[in-house]
VOGU-3710 file (C-alpha; in Angstrom, 3 decimals, decimal comma):
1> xxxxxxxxxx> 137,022/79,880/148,150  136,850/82,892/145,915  135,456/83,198/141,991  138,301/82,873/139,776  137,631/84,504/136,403  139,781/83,817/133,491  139,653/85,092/129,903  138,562/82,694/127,332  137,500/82,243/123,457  134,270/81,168/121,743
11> xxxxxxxxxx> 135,996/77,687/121,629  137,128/77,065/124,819  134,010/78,317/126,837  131,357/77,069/124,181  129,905/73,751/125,840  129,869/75,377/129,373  128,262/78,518/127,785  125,844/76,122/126,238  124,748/74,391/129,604  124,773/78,128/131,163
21> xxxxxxxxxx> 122,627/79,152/128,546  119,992/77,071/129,267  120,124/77,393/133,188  121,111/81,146/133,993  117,791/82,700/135,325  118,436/85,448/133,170  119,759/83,814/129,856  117,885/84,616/126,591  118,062/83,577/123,051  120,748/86,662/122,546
31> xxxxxxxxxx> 123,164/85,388/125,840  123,472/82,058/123,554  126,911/81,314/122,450  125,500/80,714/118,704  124,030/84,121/118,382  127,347/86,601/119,910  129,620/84,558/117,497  127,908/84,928/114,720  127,457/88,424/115,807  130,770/88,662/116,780
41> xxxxxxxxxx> 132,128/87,307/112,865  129,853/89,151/111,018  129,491/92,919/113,158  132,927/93,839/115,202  134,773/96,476/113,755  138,192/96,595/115,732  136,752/95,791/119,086  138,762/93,683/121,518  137,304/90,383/122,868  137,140/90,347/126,756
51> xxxxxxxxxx> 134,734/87,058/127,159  135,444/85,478/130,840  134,187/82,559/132,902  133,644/82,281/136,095  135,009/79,476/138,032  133,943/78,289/141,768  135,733/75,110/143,142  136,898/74,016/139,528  133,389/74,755/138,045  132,327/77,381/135,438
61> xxxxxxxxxx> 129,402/79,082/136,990  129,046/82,029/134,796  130,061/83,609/131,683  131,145/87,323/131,108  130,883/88,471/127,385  132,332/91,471/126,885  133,980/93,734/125,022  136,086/96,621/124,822  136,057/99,687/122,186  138,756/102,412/123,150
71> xxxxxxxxxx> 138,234/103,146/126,656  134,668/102,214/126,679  133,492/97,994/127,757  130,219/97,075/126,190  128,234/93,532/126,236  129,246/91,614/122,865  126,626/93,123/120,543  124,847/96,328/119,799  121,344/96,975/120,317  120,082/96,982/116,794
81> xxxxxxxxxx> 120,268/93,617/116,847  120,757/92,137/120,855  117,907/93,127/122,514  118,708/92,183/125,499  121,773/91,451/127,587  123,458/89,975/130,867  125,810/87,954/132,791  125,264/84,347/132,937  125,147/83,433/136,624  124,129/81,738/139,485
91> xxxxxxxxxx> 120,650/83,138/141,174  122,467/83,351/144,526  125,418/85,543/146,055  125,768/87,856/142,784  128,102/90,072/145,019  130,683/87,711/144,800  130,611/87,256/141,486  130,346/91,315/140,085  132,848/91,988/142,994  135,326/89,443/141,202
101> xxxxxxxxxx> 134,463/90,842/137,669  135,580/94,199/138,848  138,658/92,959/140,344  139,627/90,979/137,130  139,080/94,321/134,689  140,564/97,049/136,973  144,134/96,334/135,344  142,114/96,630/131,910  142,598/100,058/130,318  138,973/101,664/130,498
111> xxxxxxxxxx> 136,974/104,369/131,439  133,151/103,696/131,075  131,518/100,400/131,385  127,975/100,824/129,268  126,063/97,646/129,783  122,585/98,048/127,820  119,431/95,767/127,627  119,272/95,201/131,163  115,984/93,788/132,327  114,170/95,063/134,982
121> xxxxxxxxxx> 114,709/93,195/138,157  118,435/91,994/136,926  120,461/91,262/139,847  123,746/93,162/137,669  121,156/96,400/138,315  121,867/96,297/141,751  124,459/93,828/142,770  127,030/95,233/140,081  126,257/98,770/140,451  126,479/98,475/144,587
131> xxxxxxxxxx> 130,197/97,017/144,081  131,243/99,574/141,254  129,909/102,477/143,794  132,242/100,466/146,994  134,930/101,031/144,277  134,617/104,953/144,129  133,235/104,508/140,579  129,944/106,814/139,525  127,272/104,718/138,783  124,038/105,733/136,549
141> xxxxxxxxxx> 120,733/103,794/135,651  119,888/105,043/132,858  115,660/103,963/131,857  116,783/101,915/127,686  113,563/101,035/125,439  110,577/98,641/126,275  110,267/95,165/125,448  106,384/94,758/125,694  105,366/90,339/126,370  102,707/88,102/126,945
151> xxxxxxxxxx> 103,045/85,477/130,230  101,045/82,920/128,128  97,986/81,148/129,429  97,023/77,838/129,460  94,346/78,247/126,650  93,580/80,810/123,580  90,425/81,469/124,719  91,710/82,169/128,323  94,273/84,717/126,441  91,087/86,095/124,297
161> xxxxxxxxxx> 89,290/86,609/127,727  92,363/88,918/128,946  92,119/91,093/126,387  90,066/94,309/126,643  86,291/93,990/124,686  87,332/96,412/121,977  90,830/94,878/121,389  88,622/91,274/121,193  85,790/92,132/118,637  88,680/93,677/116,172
171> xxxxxxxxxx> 90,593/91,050/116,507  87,564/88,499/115,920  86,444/90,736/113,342  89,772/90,898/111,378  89,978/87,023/111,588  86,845/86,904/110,050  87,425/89,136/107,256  90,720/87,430/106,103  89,464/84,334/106,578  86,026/85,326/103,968
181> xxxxxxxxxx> 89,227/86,384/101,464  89,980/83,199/100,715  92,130/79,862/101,888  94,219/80,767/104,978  97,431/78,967/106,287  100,444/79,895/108,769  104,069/77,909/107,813  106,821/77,761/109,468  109,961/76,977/107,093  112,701/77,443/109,533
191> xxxxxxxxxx> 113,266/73,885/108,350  113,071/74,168/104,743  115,930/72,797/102,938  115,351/75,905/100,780  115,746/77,590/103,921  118,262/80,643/101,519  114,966/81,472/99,442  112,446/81,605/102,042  114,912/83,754/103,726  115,231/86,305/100,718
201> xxxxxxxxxx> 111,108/86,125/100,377  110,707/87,387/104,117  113,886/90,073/104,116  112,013/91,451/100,720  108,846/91,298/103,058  109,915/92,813/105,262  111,756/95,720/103,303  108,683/96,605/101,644  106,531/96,693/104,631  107,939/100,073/106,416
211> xxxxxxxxxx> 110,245/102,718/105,209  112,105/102,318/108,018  112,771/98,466/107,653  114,079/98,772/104,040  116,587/101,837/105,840  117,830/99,557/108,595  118,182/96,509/106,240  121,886/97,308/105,258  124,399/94,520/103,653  125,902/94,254/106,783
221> xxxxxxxxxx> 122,772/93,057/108,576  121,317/91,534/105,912  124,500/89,210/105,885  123,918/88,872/109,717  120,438/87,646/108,938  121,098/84,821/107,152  124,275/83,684/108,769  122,485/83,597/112,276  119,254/82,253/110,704  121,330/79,233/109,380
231> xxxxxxxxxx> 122,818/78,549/112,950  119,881/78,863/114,794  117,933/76,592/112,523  120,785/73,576/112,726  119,890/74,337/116,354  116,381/74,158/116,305  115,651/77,369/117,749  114,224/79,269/114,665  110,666/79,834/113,170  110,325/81,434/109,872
241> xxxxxxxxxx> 106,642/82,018/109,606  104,458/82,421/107,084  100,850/83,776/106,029  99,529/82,210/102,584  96,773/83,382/101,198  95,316/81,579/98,552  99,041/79,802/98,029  100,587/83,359/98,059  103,170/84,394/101,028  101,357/87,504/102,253
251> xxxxxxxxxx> 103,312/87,843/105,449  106,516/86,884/107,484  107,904/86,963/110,583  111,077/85,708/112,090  111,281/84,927/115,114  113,266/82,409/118,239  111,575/79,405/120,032  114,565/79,634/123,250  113,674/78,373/126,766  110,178/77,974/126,495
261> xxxxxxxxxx> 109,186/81,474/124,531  108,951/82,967/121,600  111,215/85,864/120,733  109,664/88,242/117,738  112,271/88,949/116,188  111,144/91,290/113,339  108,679/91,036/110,070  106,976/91,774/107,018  104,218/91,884/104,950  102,885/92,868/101,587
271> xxxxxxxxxx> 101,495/96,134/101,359  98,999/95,016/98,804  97,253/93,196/101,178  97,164/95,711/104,276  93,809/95,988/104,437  93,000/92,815/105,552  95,190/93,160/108,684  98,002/90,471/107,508  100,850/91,410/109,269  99,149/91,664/112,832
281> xxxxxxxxxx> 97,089/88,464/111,925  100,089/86,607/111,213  101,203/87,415/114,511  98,274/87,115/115,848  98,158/83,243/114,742  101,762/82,728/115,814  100,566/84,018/119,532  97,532/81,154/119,344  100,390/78,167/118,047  102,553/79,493/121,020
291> xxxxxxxxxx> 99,942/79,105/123,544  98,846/75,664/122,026  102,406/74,608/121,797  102,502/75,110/125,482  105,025/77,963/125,953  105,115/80,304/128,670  105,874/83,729/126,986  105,958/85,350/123,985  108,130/88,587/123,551  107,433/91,490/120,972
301> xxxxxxxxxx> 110,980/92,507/121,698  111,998/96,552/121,372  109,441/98,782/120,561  105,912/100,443/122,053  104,268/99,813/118,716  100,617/100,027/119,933  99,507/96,521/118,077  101,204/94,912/121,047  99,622/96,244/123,832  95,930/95,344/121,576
311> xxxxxxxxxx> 97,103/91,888/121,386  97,803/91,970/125,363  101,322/92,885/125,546  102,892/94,233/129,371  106,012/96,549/128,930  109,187/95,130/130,037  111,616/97,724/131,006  115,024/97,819/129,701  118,223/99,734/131,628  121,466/100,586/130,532
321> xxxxxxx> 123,977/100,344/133,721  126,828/103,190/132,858  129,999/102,514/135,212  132,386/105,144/135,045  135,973/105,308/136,718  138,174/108,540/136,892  142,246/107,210/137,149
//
């Protein structure tokens, strides 16, 4: 029997897309059905939905989320704030499954498929870009950002060991030295009930940190923040960390606990207190409560900033799969 696949809405496909989420080899915390509706409310312009399941013998087996912009189909969210995307679907037979997507879009008025925040070693790399080329379309792999992570060990000190003997003694050394500066603590107040104001301490945090922060910070993703921040905390899935320093919030960093890792998602810290290393020893700390909390990764997310290859970070390499079709 062939894959059916058949357009549906955030409501109809949500508790399918939940269980998918969870079991698709390559799901992530941005595939979940939480995260591309709130993106969905609070980003689209005048895109088009085109989400679609995919059934086999009366079962949804995968989810599609796409959508369309003029003559262009995109994943459902832009990489400023999805860093990574991908179909939902079985490990096995992929062909079927891309070969059925193509067929159920060809009547679909487009030009150029752009699918971006592929992960290296995605079956859609291959298995979708094989089909779109037996269609006469030009296919391009185009090399996206990094997304530099950590396979976790079983033990800090096995993690410490990993790390390079320069990388070690600074990082020993800076623990030290913020340690001797007074009383030391890491929160986590994803499940504050004053979740709003611990929200607006790490956004200012974070603004003040890095020009470049306070630039991308607009209304329209601060709004984003918090709405998404309140869903993923009903759902268990965020950490809002913090560093105190004698009682005072020094640094902040949001971040996802999906699937057994931790996804950084960005952060902050007070600029008054950069000398004693507080942003990268806040992370640093969240790494150790990872690897104690038994998770197998921990993800930086986009972005070769050189702190995460001293803490032990390995790029991930991202693609963008461009699909184009002359009719």
């Amino acid at each position: 029997m062939s894959v059916q696949v058949l357009p549906e809405t955030f409501e109809s496909l949500d508790q399918s897309w939940r269980r998918l989420s969870r079991e698709s080899p390559m799901a992530s915390v941005f595939s979940t059905p939480s995260w591309q509706r709130v993106w969905w409310d609070a980003c689209r312009s005048s895109e088009e939905l085109l989400l679609f399941s995919f059934q086999d013998e009366g079962a949804t087996t995968g989810v599609a989320p796409l959508m369309r912009s003029g003559d262009t189909i995109t994943f459902i969210g832009t990489s400023d704030l999805c860093d990574y995307h991908d179909f939902l679907l079985p490990d096995e037979d992929q062909t079927r499954y891309h070969t059925a997507l193509i067929e159920a879009i060809e009547p679909i008025a487009w030009q150029t498929m752009r699918l971006e925040g592929l992960v290296d070693g995605s079956p859609t790399l291959r298995t979708l870009a094989e089909v779109a080329r037996s269609k006469g379309y030009q296919v391009e792999q185009l090399p996206d950002e990094v997304s530099p992570g950590i396979e976790l060990p079983a033990s800090w000190n096995e993690h410490l060991d990993s790390l390079g003997g320069k990388d070690r003694h600074e990082l020993r050394r800076k623990l030290r030295r913020l340690g001797a500066a007074g009383d030391i603590a890491i929160k986590d107040e994803a499940g504050s009930p004053d979740l709003e104001q611990q929200l607006a301490v790490f956004l200012r945090l974070m603004r003040s940190s890095r020009d470049d922060k306070d630039r991308f910070m607009t209304p329209l993703r601060e709004a984003f923040f918090h709405k998404l921040s309140g869903v993923m905390a009903a759902e268990g899935l965020l950490r809002l960390f913090f560093l105190e320093l004698d009682s005072v919030q020094v640094a902040s960093a949001l971040c996802f606990d999906f699937n057994g890792g931790y996804y950084l998602y960005n952060a902050g810290y007070d600029t008054r207190y950069a000398s004693l290393s507080v942003g990268l020893l806040l992370k640093t700390l969240m790494l150790q409560q990872a690897i104690e909390e038994g998770r197998i990764r921990f993800s930086f997310l986009r972005g070769n900033e050189q702190y995460k290859y001293d803490m032990g970070a390995r790029d991930v390499q991202l693609y963008t799969l461009v699909i184009r079709r002359f009719q």
